[in-house]
N, C-alpha and C positions, 0 to 999 in steps of 0.2 A: 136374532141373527145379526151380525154386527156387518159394521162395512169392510170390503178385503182392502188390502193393503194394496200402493202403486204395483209392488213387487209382483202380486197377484193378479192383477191388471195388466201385465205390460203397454199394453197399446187402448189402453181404455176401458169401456163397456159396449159401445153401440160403434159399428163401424158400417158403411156402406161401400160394395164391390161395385165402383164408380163405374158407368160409361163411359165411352169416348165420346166428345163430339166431333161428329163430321159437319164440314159445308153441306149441301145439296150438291156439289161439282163432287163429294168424296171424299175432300182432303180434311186433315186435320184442321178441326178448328180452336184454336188456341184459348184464343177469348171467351167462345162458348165454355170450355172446360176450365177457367178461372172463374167464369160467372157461377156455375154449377158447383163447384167446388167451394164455393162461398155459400152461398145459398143450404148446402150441407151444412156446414158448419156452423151455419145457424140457425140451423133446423133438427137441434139433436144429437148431431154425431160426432162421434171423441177424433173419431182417423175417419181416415181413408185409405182404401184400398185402388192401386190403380196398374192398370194392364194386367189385371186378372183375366179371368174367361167374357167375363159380363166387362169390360172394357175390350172385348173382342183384338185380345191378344194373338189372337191365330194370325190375322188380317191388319197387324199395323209393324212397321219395320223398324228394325232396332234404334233408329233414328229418331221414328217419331213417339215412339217409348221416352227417347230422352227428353224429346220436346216437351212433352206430355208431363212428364213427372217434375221439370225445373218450371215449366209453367202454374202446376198444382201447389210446389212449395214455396212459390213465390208469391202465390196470391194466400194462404191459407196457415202455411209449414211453420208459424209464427203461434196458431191455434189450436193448431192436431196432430194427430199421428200421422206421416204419409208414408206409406207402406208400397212398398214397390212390389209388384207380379213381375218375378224372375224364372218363372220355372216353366222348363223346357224339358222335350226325350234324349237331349243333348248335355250331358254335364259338362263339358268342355264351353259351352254358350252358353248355359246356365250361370257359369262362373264370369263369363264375360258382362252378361248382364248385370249380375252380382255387381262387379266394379265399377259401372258407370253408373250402378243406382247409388253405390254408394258417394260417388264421387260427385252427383248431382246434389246431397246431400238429405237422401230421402232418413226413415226413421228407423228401418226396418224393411225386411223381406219377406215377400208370402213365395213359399216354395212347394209347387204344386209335385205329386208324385209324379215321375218319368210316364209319360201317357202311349200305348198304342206298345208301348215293345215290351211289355209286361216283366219287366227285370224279378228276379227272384228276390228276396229278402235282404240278403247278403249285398247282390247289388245296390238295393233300397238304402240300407246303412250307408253304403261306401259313395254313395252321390248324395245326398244328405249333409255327411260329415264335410265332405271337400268341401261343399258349397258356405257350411257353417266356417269353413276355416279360412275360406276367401276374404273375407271382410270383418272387420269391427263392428259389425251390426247385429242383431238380434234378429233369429228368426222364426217363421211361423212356419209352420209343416200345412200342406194341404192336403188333405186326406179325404177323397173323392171316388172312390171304385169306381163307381158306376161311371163316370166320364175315364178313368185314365184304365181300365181294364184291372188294376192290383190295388191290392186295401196294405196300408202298413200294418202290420201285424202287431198285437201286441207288446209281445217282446220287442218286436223293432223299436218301438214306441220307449218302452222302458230303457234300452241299451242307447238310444240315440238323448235321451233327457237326461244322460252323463254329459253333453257338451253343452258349457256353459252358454253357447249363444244359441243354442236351441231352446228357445222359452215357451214357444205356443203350439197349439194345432187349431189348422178351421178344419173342424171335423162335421164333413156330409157323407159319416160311413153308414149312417143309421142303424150304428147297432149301440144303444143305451147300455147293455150290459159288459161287451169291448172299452168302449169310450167309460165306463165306470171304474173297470179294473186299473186301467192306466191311468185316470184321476189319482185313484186309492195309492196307488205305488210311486207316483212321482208329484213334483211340482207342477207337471206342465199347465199353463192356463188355456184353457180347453173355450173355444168360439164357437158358438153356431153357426154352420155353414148351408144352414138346411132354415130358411126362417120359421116356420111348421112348427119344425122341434125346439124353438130357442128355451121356451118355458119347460119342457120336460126336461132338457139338457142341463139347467138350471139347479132343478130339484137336486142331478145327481152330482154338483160341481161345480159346473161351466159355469164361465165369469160374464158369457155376455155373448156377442153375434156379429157377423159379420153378414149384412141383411143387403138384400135386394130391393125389396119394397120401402124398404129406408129411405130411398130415394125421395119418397112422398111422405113416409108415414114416418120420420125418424125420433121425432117429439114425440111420438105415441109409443115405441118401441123402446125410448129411454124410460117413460113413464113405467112402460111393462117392467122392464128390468130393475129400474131402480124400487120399484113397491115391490118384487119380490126379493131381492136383497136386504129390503128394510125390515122385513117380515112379513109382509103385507100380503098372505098368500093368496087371501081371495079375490085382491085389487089385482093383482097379478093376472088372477082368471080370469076376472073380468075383461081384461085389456086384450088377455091372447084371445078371448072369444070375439071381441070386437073386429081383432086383428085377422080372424077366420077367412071374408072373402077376400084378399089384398095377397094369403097366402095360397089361395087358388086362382088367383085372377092375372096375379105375372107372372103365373107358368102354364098356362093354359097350351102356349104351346112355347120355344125355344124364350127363356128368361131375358133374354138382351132386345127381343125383338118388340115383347110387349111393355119394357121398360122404355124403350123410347117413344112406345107409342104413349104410354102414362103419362114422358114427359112432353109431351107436346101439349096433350089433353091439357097440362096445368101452366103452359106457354114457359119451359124450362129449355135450356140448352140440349138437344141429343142431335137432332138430324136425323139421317139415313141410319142403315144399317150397310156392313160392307159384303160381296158376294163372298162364301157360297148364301149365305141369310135373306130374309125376305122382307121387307116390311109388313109391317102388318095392315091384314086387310080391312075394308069399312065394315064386315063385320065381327071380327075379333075385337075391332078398337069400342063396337058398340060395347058387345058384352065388356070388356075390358073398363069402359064409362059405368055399365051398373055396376060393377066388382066395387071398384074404387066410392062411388055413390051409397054401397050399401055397409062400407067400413065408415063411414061418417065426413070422407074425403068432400070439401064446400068450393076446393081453388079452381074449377075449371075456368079456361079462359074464352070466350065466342069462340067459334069456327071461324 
């Protein structure tokens, strides 16, 4: 099995759906998110993804989106992919966003399907394409049922990978054999959005992940990927079995909530969570200490 091409890579192999960090007062915290953002980077991961869901994009305003993402490529945008979370149930402010991400001078766009108003197919194309045609940028389709209520559909998928800055999907539709056909049929380079499945995803195509528990584990997750891209299928297994409790253990309950708790646990940038969310409690963060403990994870830092 050879290595794929940049082409086929767009945005790397291993990418992590950043947190935000907040102060403890709330607010954004800038410098937490340059230090974190560094610390990725050199702990595995090609990009970064930022004001996605798990940067708890619901709960920060288009302002501190900008802050956020010139803070990230100022400290980082030198070493990785910075990938702006643009997408909204609003394509008129999908597009707005669009422009300042561009204008900030991030690497690319992650554009999450229209969430909550379940547009028809036809619609799905036509917010898509505009958004593709907003900027010079290269974008990633998010493809999420289960959070945004509509799955792109195949075809969509095929008719939309005619527009040359349509290059990717983070695909958490979890259907192997959808995300197969539209591998077979087009270019696109297909991400894990699901960490679970990076390694099945893999088998059928996928170039790589855009992971959560990356956060901690991102050297282990490039090791995963790169030993099964080299050929290395049973080092591969090795790694995603290892990788087993880390992929039950930040989702035990809402993904952003026990990610900050992870990074505290390992004395990293997160902070708070912002309302409606909760922190997590002393005892999720327990369990959440063996999760991490039983994946091989050694950095905690005292109480």
């Amino acid at each position: 099995m050879s290595e794929a091409t940049n082409a086929e890579t767009p945005f790397g192999r291993v990418l992590t759906a950043m947190v935000t960090p907040f102060r403890p007062d709330g607010g954004l915290d800038l410098d937490g998110a340059q230090r974190l953002a560094t610390h990725l980077v050199d702990h595995g991961n090609d990009g970064l993804v930022i004001s996605g869901t798990t940067g708890e994009s619901p709960t920060t305003t288009d302002d501190e989106k900008d802050q956020l993402l010139r803070a990230v490529i100022e400290a980082v945008g030198d070493r990785a992919k910075i990938i702006a979370g643009v997408g909204t149930n609003d394509t008129r402010h999908t597009i707005e966003l669009a422009h300042a991400a561009e204008k900030a001078g991030a690497h690319g766009l992650l554009v999450v399907t229209p969430y909550y108003s379940k547009p028809p197919q036809s619609g799905l194309l036509n917010h898509f394409i505009h958004v593709a045609e907003a900027t010079g940028l290269p974008n990633m389709l998010y493809d999420i049922p289960g959070r945004t209520g509509a799955a792109i559909e195949t075809e969509t998928l095929v008719r939309l990978a005619e527009h040359g800055r349509i290059v990717a999907v983070k695909d958490a539709k979890g259907d192997l054999e959808a995300s197969s056909w539209v591998m077979n049929r087009t270019n696109l380079a297909f991400y894990s959005g699901d960490d679970k499945v990076t390694l099945p995803l893999l088998s059928v195509g996928a170039v790589g992940v855009v992971g959560v528990p990356t956060h901690l584990f991102g050297e282990l997750t490039a090791r995963m990927v790169q030993a099964y891209v080299s050929g290395d299928v049973a080092g591969a297994l090795s790694l995603h079995r290892q990788l087993l409790p880390v992929f039950t253990g930040f989702f035990r309950t809402q993904g952003v909530i026990l990610t900050k708790a992870a990074l505290k646990l390992a004395g990293l940038p997160g902070g708070p969570v912002r309302p409606p969310l909760v922190d997590a409690t002393a005892e999720q963060v327990e369990q959440l200490r063996a999760d991490l403990a039983d994946a091989g994870f050694t950095g905690f830092v005292s109480p």
